[in-house]
C-alpha positions as CSV (number, residue, x, y, z in Angstrom):
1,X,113.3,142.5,84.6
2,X,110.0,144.8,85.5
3,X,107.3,143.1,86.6
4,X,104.3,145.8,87.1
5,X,105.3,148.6,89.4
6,X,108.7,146.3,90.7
7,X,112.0,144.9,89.4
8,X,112.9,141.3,89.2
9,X,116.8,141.6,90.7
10,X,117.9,138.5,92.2
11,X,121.6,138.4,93.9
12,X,124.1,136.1,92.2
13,X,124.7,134.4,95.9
14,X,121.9,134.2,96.3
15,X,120.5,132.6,93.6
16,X,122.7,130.1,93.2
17,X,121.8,129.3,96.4
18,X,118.4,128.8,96.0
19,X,118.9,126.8,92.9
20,X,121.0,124.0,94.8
21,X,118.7,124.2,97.3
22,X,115.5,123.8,95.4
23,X,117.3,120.8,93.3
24,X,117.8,118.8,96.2
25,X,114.5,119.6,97.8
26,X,113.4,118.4,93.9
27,X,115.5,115.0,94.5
28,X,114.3,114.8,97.8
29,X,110.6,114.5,96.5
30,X,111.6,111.9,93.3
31,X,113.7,109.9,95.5
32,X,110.3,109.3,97.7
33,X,108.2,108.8,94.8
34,X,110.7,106.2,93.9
35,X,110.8,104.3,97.2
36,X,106.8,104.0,97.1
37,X,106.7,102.6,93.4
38,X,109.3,100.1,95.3
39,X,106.9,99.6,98.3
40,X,104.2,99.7,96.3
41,X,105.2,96.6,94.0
42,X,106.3,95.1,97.0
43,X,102.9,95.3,98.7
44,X,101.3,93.9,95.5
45,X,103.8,90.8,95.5
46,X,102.6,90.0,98.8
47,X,98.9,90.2,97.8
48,X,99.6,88.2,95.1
49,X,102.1,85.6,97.3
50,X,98.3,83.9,97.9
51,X,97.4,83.4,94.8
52,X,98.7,80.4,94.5
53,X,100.5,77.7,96.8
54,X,103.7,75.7,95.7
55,X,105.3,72.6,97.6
56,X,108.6,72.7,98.5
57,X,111.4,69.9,98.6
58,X,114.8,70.2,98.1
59,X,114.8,70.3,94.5
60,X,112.5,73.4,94.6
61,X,113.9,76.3,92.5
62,X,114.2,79.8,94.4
63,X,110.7,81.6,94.9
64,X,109.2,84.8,94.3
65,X,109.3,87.0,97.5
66,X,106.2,86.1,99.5
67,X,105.1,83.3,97.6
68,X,102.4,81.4,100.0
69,X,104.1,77.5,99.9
70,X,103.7,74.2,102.0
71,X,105.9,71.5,103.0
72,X,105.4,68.3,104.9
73,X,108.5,67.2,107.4
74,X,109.4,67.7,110.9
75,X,110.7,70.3,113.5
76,X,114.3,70.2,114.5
77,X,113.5,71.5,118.0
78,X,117.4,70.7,119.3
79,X,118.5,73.5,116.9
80,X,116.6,77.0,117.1
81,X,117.3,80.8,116.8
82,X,116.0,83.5,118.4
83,X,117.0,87.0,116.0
84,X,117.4,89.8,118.9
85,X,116.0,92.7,118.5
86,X,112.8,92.6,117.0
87,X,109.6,94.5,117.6
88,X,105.9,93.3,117.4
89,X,103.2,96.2,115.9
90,X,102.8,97.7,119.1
91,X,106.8,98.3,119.8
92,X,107.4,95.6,122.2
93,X,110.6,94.2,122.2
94,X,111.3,90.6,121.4
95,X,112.4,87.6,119.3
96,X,112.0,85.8,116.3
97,X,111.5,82.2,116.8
98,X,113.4,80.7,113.6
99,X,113.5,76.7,113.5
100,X,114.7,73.9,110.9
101,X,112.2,72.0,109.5
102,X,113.4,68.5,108.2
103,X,111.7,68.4,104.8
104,X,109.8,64.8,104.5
105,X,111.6,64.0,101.3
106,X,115.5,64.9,102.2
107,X,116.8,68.5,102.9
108,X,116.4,71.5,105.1
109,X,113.9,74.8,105.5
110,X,114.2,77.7,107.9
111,X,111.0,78.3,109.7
112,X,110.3,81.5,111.4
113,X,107.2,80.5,113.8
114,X,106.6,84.0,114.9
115,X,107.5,86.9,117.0
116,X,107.6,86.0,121.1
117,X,108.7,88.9,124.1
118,X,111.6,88.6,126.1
119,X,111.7,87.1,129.5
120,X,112.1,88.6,132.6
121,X,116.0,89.3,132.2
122,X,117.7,88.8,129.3
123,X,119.5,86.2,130.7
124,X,116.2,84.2,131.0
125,X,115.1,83.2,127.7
126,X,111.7,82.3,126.6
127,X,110.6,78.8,126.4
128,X,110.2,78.0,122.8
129,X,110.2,74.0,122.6
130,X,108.1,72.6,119.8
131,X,107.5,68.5,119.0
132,X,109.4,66.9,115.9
133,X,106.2,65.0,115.3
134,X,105.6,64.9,111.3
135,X,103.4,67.6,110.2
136,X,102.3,70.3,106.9
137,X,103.1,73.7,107.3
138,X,101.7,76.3,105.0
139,X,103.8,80.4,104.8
140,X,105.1,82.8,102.5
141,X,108.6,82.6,101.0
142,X,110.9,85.5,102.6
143,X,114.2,86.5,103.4
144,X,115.8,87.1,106.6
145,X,115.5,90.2,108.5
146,X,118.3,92.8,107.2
147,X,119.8,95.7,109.8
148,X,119.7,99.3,108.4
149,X,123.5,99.8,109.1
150,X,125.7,96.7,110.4
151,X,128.3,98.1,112.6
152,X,131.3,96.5,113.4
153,X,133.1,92.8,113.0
154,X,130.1,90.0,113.7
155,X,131.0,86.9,116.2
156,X,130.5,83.8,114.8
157,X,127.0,82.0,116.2
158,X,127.8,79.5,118.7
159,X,126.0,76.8,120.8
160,X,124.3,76.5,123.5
161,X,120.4,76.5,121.7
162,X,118.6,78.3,121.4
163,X,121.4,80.6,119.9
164,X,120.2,84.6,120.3
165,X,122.0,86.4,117.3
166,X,120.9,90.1,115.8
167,X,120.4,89.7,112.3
168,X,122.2,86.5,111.1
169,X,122.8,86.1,107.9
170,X,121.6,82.4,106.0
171,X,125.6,81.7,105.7
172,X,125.8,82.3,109.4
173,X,123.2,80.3,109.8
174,X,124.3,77.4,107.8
175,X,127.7,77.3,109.3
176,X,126.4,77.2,112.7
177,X,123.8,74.2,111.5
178,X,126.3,72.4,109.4
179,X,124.2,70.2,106.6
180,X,124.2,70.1,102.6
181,X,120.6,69.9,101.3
182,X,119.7,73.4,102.6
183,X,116.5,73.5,100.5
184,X,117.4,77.0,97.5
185,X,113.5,77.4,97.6
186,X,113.8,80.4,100.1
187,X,115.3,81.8,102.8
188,X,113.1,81.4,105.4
189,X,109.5,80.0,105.9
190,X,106.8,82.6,107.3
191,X,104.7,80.5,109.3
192,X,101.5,80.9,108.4
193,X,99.1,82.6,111.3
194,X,96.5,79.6,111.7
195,X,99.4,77.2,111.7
196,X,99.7,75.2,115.3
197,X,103.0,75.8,117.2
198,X,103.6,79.4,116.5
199,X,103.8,82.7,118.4
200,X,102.8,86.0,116.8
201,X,102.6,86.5,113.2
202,X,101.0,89.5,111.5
203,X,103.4,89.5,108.7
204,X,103.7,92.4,106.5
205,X,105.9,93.5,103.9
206,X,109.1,95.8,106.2
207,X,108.7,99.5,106.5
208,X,105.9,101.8,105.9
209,X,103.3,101.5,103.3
210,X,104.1,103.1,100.0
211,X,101.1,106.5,101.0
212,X,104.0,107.3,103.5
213,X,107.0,108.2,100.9
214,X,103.7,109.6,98.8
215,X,103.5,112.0,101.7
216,X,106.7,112.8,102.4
217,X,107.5,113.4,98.7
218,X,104.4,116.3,98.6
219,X,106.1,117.5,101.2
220,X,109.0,118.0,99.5
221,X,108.1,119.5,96.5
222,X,106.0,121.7,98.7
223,X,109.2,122.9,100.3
224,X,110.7,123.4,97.0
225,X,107.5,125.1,95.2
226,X,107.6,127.4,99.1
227,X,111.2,127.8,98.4
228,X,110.7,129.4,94.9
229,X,108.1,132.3,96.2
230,X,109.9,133.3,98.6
231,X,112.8,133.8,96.3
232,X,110.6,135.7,93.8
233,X,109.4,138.0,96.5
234,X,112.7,138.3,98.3
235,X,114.3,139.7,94.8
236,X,111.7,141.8,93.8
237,X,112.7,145.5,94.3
238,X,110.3,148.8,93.8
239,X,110.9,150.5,90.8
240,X,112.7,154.1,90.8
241,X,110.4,156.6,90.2
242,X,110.3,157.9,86.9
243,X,111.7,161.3,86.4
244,X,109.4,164.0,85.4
245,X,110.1,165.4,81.9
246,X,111.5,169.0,81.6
C-alpha cells in the first residue's frame, strides 16, 4: 500500500503481534471501564443507604447493601472479634472491633463498632469492653470484610475472647457463637459514627473510587492508540525511485 512518497509494508510477525497486543491493551481498558460502572453503582447504593432507615428484628428480610437501619437490644460483651489485619485511612494497622448485639425482641446482629490499633505487642490486645446495658443503635447493612486471595486450609475460631481471626467468614462466625435466631437482615451492622461505644468509623464503600479504573482505563487505550502509530511508522518503507523512461 503507497501512502505519499512511502509504502505501507507491515511484517507478518509482526503484525500479528501487534494485533494481540493491542487487543489486550483494548480489554485491558473495557475491563476498567467495567469495574468503575461496578464502583460506581456501588458508591451510589451507599449514598442512597441514608435515604431511608429500616428496623431490624429477627424476622427482617435481607437488606440492600449499605442500607442505613436501627435496632434496639443489648451488647454481648463476653463474645467479641477482632478481624486481623485491617488498616484505618492513613495505613495504620489494626482491628475491627465486631460484637453481638442481642436484638430486644429475640435473635442476634453482628456489630462492627469500628476500627481500633494494635497494642504494644501483638500478644497484648486492645481493651475493647463495652456495657450490655439496653440501648438503639443506628448503621448501614454490610457484609464482612473479604481477602483478595485466601491462601491455604483456615483453623477453626476458638475461645479465649476476644477471638483475633483474619477474615472470618459469617459461618465461621456462627459456629464459634453457637445460636439459631441469627437475624438474615445482614451480615454485619456498621456502627454508625455518632453512635456511643465505638472506635473509628469512616466507612466507605472497599477499594478505590470508580475516577481511578476511569483513569487507568485512559491509560490503556492510550497504550493501545500509542501502540498503533508506532506500528504504522515502524512499517512504513520509502518508496523505490522510479525509473527514468528511455
Amino acid at each position: 500500500m503507497k501512502l505519499g512518497s512511502r509504502i505501507f509494508s507491515p511484517r507478518p510477525f509482526t503484525t500479528v503481534v501487534a494485533v494481540l497486543v493491542f487487543i489486550g491493551l483494548v480489554w485491558l481498558g473495557r475491563w476498567q471501564l467495567e469495574r468503575a460502572a461496578e464502583k460506581q453503582l456501588m458508591y451510589d447504593a451507599f449514598d442512597k443507604g441514608t435515604d431511608a432507615t429500616r428496623a431490624i428484628d429477627a424476622k427482617t428480610p435481607p437488606l440492600m447493601r449499605y442500607q442505613h437501619v436501627e435496632a434496639r437490644g443489648s451488647y454481648d460483651p463476653s463474645r467479641q472479634i477482632l478481624i486481623d489485619n485491617m488498616t484505618d485511612a492513613h495505613g495504620r494497622a489494626g482491628y475491627f472491633v465486631i460484637t453481638p448485639f442481642a436484638l430486644a425482641a429475640g435473635g442476634w446482629l453482628l456489630v462492627n463498632r469500628g476500627w481500633i490499633p494494635v497494642g504494644s505487642t501483638r500478644a497484648s490486645l486492645p481493651p475493647v469492653g463495652v456495657d450490655a446495658d439496653p440501648r438503639e443503635i443506628r448503621g448501614r447493612a454490610d457484609h464482612l470484610p473479604t481477602p483478595g486471595i485466601q491462601l491455604g486450609e483456615r483453623t477453626p475460631l476458638a475461645p479465649p475472647f476476644p477471638v483475633v481471626a483474619n477474615f472470618p467468614s459469617r459461618a465461621e462466625i456462627e459456629r464459634l457463637l453457637p445460636t439459631r435466631s441469627w437475624s438474615s437482615a445482614t451480615e454485619v451492622v456498621l456502627l454508625d459514627a455518632g453512635e456511643a461505644d465505638g472506635y473509628v468509623r469512616e466507612w466507605q464503600p472497599p477499594g478505590f473510587p470508580p475516577m481511578r479504573n476511569i483513569a487507568y482505563a485512559v491509560q490503556w487505550f492510550g497504550l493501545a492508540l500509542a501502540l498503533g502509530v508506532i506500528y504504522v511508522v515502524t512499517n512504513l518503507q520509502p518508496a523505490p525511485p522510479r525509473k527514468a523512461a528511455a
